[in-house]
N, C-alpha and C positions, 0 to 999 in steps of 0.2 A: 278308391272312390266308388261307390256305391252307386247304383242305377238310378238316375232322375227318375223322376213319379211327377210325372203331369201335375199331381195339386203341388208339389211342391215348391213348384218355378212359378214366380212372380210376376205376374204380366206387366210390361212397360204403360206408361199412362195414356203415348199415343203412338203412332208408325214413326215417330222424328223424322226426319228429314228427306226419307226414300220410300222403304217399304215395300210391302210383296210385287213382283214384277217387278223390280228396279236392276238395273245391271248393278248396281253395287250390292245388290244383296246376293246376285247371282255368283260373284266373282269373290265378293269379300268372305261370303258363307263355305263355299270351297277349303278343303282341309290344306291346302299351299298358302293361305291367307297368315293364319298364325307362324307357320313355320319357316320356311324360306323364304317367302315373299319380306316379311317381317324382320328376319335377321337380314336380308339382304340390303333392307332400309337402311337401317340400323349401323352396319357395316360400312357405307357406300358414305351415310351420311358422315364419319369423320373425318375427310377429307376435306373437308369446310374448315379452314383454319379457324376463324371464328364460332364457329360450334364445337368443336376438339376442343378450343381453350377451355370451353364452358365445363362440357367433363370432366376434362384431364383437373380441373379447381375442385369440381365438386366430387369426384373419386368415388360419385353412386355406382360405374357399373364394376368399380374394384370391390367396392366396401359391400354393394349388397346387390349382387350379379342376380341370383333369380328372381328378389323383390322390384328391384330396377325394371326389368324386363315383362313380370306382372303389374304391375305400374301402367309401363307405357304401353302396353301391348290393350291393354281395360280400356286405356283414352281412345285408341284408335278403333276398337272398335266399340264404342258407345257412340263415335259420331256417327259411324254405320249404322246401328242396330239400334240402339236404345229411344228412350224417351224425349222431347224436344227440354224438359225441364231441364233434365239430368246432365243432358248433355250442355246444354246453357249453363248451368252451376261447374260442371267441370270444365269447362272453356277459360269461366270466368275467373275460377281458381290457378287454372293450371296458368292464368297472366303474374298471381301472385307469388308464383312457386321459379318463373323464369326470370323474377325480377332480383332474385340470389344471386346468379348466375350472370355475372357483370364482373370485369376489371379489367387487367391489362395484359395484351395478347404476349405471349412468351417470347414469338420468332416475330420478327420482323415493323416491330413499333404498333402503338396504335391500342383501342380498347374493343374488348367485344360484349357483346349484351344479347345476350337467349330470344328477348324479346324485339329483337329489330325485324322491320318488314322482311328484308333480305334475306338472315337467316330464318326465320318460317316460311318464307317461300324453297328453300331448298328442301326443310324439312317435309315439306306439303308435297311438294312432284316428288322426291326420291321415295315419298312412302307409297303414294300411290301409282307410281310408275315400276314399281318394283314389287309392290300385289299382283297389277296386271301382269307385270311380265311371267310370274313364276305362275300364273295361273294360265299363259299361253306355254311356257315350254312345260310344266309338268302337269297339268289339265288338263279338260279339255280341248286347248286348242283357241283358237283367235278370233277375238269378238266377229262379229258381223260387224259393218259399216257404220250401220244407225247405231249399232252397240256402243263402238268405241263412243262417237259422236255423243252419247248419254254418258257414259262415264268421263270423261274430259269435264262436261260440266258439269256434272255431279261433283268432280273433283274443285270447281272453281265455286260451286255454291258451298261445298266442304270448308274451304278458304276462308268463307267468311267468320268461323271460326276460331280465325289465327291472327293475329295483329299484321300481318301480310293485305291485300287488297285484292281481290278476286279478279280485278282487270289485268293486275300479270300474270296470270295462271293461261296456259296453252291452252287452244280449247281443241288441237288434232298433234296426232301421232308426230306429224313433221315438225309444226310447235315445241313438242316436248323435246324431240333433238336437236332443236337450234338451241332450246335454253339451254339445255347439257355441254353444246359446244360452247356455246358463251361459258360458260362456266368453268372449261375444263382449263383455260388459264389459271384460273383463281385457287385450283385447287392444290393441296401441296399435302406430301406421305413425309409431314416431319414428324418427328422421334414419337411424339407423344399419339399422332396417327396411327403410326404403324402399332403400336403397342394396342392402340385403343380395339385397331381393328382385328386383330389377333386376338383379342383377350372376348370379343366380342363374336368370333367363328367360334371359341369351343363351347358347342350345346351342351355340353355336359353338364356346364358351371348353371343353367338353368333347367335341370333337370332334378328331381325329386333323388332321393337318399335310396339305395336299393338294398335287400340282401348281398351278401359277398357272392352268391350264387347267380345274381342276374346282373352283377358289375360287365361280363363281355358283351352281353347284350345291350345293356344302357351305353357303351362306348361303343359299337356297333352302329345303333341308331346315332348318336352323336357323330359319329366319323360321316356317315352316311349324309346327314341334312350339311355337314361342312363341306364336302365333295359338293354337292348339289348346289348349295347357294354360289360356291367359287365359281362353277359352272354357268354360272349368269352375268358373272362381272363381264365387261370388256379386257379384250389381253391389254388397251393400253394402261387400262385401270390397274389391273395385278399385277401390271412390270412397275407401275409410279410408286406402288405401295411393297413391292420387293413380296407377292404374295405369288408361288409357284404350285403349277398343275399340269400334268398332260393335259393335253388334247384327246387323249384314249380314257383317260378317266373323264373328261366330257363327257363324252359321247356316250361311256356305259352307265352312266348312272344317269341317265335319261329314263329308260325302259324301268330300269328300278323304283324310280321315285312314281313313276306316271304309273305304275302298279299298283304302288300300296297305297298312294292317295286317290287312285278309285275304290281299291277295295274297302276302305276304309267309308267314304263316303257313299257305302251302301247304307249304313248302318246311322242314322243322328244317335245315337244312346255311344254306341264307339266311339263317334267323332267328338264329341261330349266326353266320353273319358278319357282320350287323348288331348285333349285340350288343356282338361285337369290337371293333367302332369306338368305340362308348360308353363300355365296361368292361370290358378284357380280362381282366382278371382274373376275372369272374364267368364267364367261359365256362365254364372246368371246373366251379363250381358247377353250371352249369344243362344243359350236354351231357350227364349218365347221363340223365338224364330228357327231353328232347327226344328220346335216341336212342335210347331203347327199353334203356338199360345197367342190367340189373338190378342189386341193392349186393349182396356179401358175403354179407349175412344179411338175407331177407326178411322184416322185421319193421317195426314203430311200434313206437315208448315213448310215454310221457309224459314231459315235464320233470323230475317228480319221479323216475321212476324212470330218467332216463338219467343225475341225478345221482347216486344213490345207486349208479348202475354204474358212473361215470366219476371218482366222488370231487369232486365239486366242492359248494360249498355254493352258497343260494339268493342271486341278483345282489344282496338287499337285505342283506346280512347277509358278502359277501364284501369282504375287503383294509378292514378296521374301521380298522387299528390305521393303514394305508398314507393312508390317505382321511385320518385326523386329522393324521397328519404335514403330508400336504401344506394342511391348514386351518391346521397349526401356522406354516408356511413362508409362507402368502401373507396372515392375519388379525392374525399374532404378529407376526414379524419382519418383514413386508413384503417379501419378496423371491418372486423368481417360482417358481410348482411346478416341480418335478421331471418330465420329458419320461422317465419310466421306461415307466409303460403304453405311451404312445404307440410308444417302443424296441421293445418285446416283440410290439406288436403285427403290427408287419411281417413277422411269419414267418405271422400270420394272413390278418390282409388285404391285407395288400402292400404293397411299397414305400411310403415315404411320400415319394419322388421320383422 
């Protein structure tokens, strides 16, 4: 990947939802954002029986591991980072792309659906409680008081984003582990878990194609961010899911990672083309803001009001009639959703090959 050139990064239309000074751009901008923080999401999050169905049916992170991962890694941070439009059109699409993602749960009776409040509320605190976290153990170090107190709800006006409701969103640290203990009943390491979460530690599978000559290298780094995110779970997490680590390799790959993700964040044009390799598509998200590119119009909205400017209604309540068809198609008649979201979505998030 080639050096960005200031004219040729795109400025966003306005600051969406946050913007300079915000602790989400403090914490999300951070080079642990994309990487660990990000798989750790990712990972953590299929232990949610009802979200694992949803994968394990649609076999995106089998069939297509690094587009999968460029995908969702674009959405999470365009609600970060990008424009209030963009990111309202991707909200509003990504309602049509979950609404595939519906049938009947493998273990234990019952149906599940992408788009239920419940599972986006998991998805919503596991992604952003596990930004934070990898940005306190291998970053800088741990918000200040008013800090966290701004990203909680930063997190909960994020929320609005998601067919979820922002009033169950924790809005402190001790919040966020009582929802985790509520939860850790519900959580179960069946077959299709354990597989998803294994197939979803090796960074490799998103990593770009190398010469034969810098293959020890590329597995290197890959061995490295899977040490490191393991390193985050709780031990009762990685005994549920049969996933094993010293405690010695904890502890040394701390110094390691807190190393090269400072050094690295000396540099926005490095951080920028280490990103590349990960998710290129997310560069343009995230270059106005590593490069100092002001947007358009120096502003924030709110959720509410960039929908009321952009015409979109609230994720819980958008594509009613789209969402019962496709319940009609796969509950009624048995036959598989309509791949339409998924279609539309490609001019959002990209390629789905």
């Amino acid at each position: 990947m080639a050096k960005l050139k200031r004219g040729e990064i795109q400025p966003h239309e306005d600051y969406g939802f946050f913007g300079p000074g915000s602790v989400v751009w403090k914490v999300w901008s951070y080079p642990t954002a994309p990487t660990v923080g990000f798989q750790r999401a990712v990972v953590v999050e299929e232990l949610d029986p009802p979200l694992v169905a949803a994968v394990h049916a649609t076999q995106g992170i089998y069939r297509r591991s690094r587009t999968r991962y460029d995908r969702t890694l674009k959405y999470f941070a365009m609600v970060a980072f990008a424009g209030s439009r963009e990111v309202c059109k991707a909200a509003d699409v990504l309602v049509k792309v979950h609404s595939k993602a519906i049938g009947q749960l493998p273990y234990g009776g019952g149906t599940y659906d992408a788009n239920d409040p419940a599972s986006q509320l998991w998805i919503q605190l596991t992604g952003w409680h596990s930004i934070l976290y990898a940005y306190e153990k291998y970053g800088p170090g741990k918000l200040s008081a008013e800090e966290e107190t701004e990203y909680w709800e930063a997190c909960a006006l994020a929320a609005e984003l998601q067919t979820c409701s922002p009033d169950d969103v924790p809005r402190t640290r001790d919040g966020v582990r009582a929802y985790f203990e509520r939860m850790r009943p519900r959580l179960s390491a069946s077959p299709i878990a354990r597989q998803a979460m294994n197939h979803l530690l090796r960074t490799e599978l998103v990593l770009p194609p190398v010469p034969f000559w810098a293959k020890p290298a590329r597995l290197a780094v890959a061995r490295a961010q899977r040490i490191a995110t393991i390193a985050t779970m709780p031990r009762w997490m990685r005994e549920l899911a049969g996933i094993r680590q010293s405690r010695l390799l904890d502890a040394l790959i701390v110094p390691v990672m807190k190393a090269s993700f400072a050094l690295a964040h000396l540099n926005s044009h490095v951080e920028l083309r280490l990103l590349g390799l990960i998710s290129p598509s997310t560069v343009a998200v995230v270059a106005p803001v590593k490069l100092g590119i002001p947007p358009r119009e120096e502003e924030t909205l709110t959720p509410a009001e960039a929908r009321a400017r952009h015409g979109y209604p609230r994720p819980a309540e958008a594509h009613l009639e789209f969402r019962a068809r496709q319940a009609e198609r796969v509950f009624g008649a048995g036959e598989a959703p309509s791949e339409q979201g998924l279609v539309e979505s490609q001019e959002i998030l990209g390629p789905l090959a």
